[in-house]
PLY file of the C-alpha trace (Angstrom):
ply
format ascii 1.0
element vertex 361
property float x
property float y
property float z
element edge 360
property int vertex1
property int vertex2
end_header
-3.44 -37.90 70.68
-0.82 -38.97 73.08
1.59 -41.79 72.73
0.93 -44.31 75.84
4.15 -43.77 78.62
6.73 -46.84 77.44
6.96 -49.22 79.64
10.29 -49.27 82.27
11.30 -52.29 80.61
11.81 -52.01 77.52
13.23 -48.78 78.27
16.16 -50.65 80.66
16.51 -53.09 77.38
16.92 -49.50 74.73
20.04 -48.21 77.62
21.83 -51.16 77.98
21.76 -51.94 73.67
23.05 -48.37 73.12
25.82 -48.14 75.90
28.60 -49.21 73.00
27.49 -46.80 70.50
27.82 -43.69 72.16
29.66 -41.51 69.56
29.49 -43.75 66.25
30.60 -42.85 62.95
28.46 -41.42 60.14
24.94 -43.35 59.39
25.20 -46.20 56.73
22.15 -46.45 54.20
19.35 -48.11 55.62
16.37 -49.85 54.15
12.88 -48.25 54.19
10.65 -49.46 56.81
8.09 -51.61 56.88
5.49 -47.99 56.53
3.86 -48.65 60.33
6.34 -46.84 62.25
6.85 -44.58 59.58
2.94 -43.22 59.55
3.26 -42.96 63.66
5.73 -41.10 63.19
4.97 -39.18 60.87
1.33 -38.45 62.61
3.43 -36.98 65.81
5.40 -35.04 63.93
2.55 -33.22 62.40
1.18 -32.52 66.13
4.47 -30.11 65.82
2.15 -28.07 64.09
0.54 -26.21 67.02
4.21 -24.91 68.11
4.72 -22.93 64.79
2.80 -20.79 62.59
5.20 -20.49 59.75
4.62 -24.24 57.61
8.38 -23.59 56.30
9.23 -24.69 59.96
6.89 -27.46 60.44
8.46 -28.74 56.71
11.73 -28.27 58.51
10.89 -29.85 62.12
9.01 -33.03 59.98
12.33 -33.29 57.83
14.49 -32.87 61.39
12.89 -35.81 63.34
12.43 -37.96 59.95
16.49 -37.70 59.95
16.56 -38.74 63.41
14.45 -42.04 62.87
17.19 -42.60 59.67
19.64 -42.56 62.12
17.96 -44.59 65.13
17.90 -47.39 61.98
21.64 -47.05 61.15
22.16 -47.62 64.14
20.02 -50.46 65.32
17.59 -48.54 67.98
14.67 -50.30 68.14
11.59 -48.23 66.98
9.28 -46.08 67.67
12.71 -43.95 69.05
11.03 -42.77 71.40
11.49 -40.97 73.89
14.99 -40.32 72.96
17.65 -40.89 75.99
20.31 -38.55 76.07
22.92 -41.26 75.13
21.15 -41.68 71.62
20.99 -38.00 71.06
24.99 -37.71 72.40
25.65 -40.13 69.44
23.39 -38.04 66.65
24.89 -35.17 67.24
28.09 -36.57 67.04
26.77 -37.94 63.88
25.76 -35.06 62.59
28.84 -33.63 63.04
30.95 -35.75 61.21
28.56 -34.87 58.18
29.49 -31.94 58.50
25.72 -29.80 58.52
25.42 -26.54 59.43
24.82 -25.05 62.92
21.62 -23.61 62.26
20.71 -27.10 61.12
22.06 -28.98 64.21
20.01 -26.19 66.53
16.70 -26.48 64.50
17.05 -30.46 64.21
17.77 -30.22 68.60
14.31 -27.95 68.56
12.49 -30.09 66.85
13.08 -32.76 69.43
12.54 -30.61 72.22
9.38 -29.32 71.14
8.27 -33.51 70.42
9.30 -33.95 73.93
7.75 -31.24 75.78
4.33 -32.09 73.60
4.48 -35.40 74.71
4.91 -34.68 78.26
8.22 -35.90 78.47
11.74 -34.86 80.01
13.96 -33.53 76.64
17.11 -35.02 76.19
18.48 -31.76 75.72
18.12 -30.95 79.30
20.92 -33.11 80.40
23.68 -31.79 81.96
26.03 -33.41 79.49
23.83 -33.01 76.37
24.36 -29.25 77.46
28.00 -29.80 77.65
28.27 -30.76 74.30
26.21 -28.72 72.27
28.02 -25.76 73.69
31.35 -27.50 72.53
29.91 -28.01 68.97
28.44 -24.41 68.79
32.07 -23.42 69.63
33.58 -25.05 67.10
30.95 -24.77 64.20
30.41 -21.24 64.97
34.35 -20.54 64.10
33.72 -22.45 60.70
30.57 -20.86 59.47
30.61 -19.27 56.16
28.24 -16.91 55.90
26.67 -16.70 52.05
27.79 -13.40 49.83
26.17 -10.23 49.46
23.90 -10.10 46.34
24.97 -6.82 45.06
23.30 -4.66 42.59
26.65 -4.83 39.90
26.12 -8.71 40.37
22.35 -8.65 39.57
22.98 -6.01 36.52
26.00 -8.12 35.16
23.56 -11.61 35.31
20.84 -10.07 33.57
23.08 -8.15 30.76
24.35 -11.35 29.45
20.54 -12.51 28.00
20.21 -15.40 29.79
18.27 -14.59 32.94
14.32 -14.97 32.09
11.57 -13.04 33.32
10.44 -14.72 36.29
14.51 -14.95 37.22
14.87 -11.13 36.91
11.82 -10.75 38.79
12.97 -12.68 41.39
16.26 -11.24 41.45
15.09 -7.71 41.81
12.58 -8.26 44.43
14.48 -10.25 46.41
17.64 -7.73 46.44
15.06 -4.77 46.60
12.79 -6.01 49.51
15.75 -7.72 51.26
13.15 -10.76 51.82
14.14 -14.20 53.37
14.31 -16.71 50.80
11.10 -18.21 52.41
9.16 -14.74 52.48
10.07 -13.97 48.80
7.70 -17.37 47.72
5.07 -15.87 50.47
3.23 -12.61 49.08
0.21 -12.94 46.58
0.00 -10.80 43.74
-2.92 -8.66 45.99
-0.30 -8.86 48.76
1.79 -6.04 46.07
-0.44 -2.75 46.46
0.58 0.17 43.44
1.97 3.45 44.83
3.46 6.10 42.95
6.31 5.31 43.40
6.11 1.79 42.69
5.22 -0.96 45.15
3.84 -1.53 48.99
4.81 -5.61 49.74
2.48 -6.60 52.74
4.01 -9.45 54.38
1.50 -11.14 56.18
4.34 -13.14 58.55
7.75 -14.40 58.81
10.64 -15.60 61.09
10.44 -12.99 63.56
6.45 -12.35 62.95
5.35 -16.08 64.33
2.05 -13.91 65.13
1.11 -12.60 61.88
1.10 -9.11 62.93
2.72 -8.12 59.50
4.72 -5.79 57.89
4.64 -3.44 55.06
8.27 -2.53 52.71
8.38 -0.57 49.92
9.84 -1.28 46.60
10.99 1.84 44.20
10.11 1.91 40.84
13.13 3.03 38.21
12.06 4.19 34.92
14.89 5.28 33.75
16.79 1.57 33.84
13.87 -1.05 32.80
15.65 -3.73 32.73
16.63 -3.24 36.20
13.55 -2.13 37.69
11.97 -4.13 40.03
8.39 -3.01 39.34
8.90 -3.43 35.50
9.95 -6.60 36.15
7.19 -7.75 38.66
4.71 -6.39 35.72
5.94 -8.27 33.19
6.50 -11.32 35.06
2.63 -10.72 35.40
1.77 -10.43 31.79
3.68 -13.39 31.17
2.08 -15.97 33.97
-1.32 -14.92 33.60
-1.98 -16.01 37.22
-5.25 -14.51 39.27
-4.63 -11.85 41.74
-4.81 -14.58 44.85
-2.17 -16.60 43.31
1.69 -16.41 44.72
4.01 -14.07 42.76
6.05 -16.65 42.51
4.57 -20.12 42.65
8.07 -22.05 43.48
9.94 -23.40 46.60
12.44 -21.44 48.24
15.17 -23.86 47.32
14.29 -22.67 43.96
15.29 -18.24 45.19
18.56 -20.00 46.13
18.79 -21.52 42.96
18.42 -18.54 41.25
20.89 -16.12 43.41
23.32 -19.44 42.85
22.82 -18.78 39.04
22.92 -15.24 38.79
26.05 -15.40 40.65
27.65 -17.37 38.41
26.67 -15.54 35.46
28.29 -12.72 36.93
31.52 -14.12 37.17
31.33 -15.60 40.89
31.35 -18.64 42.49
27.64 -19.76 42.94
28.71 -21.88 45.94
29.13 -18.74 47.67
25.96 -17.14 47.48
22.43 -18.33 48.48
18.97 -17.25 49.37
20.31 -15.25 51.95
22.50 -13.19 49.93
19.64 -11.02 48.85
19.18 -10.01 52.37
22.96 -9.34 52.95
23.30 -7.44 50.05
20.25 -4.75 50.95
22.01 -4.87 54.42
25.34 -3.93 53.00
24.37 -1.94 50.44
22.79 0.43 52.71
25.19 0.46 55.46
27.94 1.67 52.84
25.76 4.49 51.60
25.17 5.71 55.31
22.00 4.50 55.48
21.70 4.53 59.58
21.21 0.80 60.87
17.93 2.07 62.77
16.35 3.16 59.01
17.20 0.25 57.02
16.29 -2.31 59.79
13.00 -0.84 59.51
13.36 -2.30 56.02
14.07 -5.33 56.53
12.50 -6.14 60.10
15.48 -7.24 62.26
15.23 -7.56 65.85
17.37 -4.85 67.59
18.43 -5.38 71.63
16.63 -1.74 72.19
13.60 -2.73 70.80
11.02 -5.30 69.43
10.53 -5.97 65.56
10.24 -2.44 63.72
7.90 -2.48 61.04
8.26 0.32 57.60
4.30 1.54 57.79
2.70 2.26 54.50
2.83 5.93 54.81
7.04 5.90 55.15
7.76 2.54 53.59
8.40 4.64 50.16
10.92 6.96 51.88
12.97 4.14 53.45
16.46 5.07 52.92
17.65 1.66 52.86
15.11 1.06 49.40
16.63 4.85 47.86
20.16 3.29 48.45
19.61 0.30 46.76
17.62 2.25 44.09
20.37 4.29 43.64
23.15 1.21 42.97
20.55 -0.30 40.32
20.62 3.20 39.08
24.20 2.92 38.97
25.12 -0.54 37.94
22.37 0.43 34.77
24.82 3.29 33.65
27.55 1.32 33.53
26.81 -1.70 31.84
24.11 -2.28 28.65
21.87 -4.82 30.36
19.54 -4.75 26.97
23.00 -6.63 24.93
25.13 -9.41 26.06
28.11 -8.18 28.48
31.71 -8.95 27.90
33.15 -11.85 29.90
33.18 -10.24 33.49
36.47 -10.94 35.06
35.96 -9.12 37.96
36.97 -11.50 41.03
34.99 -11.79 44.23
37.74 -10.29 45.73
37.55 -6.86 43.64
33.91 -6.52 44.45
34.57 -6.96 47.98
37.15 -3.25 47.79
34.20 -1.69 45.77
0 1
1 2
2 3
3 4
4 5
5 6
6 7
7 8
8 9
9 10
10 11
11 12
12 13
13 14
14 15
15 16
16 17
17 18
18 19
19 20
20 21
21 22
22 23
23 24
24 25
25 26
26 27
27 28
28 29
29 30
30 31
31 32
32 33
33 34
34 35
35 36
36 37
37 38
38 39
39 40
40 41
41 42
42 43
43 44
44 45
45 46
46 47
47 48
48 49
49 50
50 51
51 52
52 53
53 54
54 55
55 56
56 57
57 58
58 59
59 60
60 61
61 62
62 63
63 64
64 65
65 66
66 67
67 68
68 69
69 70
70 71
71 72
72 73
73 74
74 75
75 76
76 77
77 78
78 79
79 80
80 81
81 82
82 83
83 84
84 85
85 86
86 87
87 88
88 89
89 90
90 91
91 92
92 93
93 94
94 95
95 96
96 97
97 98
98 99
99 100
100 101
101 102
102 103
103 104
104 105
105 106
106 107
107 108
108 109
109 110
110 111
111 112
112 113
113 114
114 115
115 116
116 117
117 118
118 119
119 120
120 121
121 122
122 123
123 124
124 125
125 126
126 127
127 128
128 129
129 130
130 131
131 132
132 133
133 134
134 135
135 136
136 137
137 138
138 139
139 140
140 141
141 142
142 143
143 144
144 145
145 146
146 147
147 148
148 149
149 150
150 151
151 152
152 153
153 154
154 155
155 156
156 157
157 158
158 159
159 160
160 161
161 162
162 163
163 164
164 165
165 166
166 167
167 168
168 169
169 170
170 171
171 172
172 173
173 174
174 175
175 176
176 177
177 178
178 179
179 180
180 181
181 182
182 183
183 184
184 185
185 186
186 187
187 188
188 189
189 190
190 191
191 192
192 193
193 194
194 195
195 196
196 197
197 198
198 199
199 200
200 201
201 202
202 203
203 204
204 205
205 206
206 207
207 208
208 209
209 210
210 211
211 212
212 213
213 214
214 215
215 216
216 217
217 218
218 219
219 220
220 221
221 222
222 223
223 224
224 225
225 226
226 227
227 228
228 229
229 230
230 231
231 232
232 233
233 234
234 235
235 236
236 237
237 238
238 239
239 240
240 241
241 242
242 243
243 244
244 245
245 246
246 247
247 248
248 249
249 250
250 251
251 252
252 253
253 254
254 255
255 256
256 257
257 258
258 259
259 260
260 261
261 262
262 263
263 264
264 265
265 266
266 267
267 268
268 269
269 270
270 271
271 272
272 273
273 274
274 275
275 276
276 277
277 278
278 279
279 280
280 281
281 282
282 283
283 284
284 285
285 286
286 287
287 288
288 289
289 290
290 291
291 292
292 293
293 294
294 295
295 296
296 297
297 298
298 299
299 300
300 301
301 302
302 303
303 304
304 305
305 306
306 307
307 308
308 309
309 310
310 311
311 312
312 313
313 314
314 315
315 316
316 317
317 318
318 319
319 320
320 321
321 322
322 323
323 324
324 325
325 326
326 327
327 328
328 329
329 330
330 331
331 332
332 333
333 334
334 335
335 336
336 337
337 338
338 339
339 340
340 341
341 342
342 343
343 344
344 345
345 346
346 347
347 348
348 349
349 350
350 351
351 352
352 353
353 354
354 355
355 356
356 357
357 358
358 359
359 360
């Protein structure tokens, strides 16, 4: 269902109330609305649906455009807020600035209202000339800030769990996600049948992702370690298993991905770091890093964890060579490692070790 076209009118009335407000400061609270505009809205922002197969980005583009009406509120734009001139959008992003979100939050929250537009049959905001203008200038400028999240490494994950208080779904989270070098939002996405026994421990069949919108999937292997336990990612997974007692169609892990960043946050600081510096993305760095310092070649380990090269199109490990992925042997290997030099089965002495230091290891 299409929204009727607004009439020129009230249009001419929406420019001429928002010419002073071009660039205002950040949003004041607002009340909640009356619930009328708020179900419209919410019904075309679930028609964002058939632009996305991943519901993690329909979640995100329903948050995006829910912010946007918050703001339209603050600052006395007369509902439904739609279609959005480019003045109005000039002041959100300014807005948005000022509270100081991310860039890759300030792009998505700009796609969602691009993709509302273009469903709705009418011209984006973002097209204009000086809309253009000054995204680039933000991007600029926010892209000279951005701090990227820290590497999870394998010393970090071995330090958390040696002090006792990491529990079993924690350490099973913390050793798939730094051994399958998931996205925080594909680590919450596999079923238990999704994990197929090998071996030599685990084939994860991810059904899609990020860069997989079409569901072609991908396979990555996960390396068993028998002689650490506690840091074995298919020990863990196992008992993690015994202990939820959930069916084989059920998620591995039945949580949110705010709850993987949680987790790394936790871990972190366990370890002796700074959990504002690490996130879900740090399990993905640290696989990254991990292998590139072993001399893993980039063209292996991306098979591993399905990045998108310039030469090529998404590379996917097959279950026939997903085992012998140097990328998982590498981080195998520092699990291997970090087990031999710390007890992981006692509590560890107060780790000291600074960010810093780990960064010269």
């Amino acid at each position: 269902m299409v929204l009727p076209p607004m009439p020129k009118r009230e249009i001419s009335k929406r420019r001429t109330r928002v010419t002073a407000i071009a660039v205002p400061g950040p949003a004041p609270l607002v009340q909640a609305s009356d619930g009328a505009d708020d179900a419209e809205y919410q019904r075309i922002a679930d028609e964002l649906s058939g632009y996305s197969h991943a519901s993690s980005t329909q979640r995100a583009y329903r948050s995006d455009l829910k912010d946007w009406e918050t703001y339209a509120r603050s600052v006395k734009i007369r509902s439904p807020f739609l279609p959005i001139l480019p003045i109005w959008l000039r002041g959100y992003l300014a807005q948005m600035v000022e509270r100081k979100l991310s860039l890759s939050t300030i792009r998505r929250r700009c796609a969602a209202i691009t993709c509302l537009h273009t469903q709705q049959g009418w011209r984006s905001p973002m097209e204009d000339p000086e809309i253009i203008e000054l995204h680039k200038s933000i991007s600029r400028r926010l892209s000279c800030q951005s701090n990227k999240k820290e590497r999870m490494t394998a010393s970090i994950v071995s330090d958390a769990i040696a002090t006792g208080h990491v529990d079993l779904r924690d350490r099973a989270i913390l050793l798939f996600g730094i051994c399958t070098a998931f996205r925080r939002s594909e680590i919450v996405t596999p079923t238990w049948d999704d994990l197929k026994p090998d071996k030599r421990g685990f084939l994860v069949h991810l059904s899609h992702s990020k860069t997989d919108q079409e569901g072609k999937g991908s396979v990555v292997g996960i390396l068993e370690i028998p002689e650490v336990p506690v840091l074995c990612p298919v020990a863990a997974l196992r008992a993690w298993r015994s202990e939820s007692f959930t069916s084989s169609d059920a998620r591995v892990f039945p949580v949110c991905d705010r709850t993987i960043a949680r987790t790394a946050k936790r871990a972190a600081e366990l370890a002796g770091f700074d959990p504002d510096l690490f996130g879900g993305h740090s399990f993905r760095s640290g696989f990254a890093t991990n292998a590139a310092e072993r001399g893993v070649a980039m063209e292996l380990w991306m098979k591993h964890t399905r990045h998108i090269s310039s030469d090529s199109a998404k590379g996917y490990a097959q279950s026939n060579d997903a085992m012998a992925n140097p990328g998982a042997e590498a981080m195998r290997d520092a699990l291997r490692e970090a087990g031999a030099r710390t007890t992981p089965t006692s509590p560890s002495p107060t780790n000291s070790t600074t960010l810093k230091e780990e960064k010269k290891k």
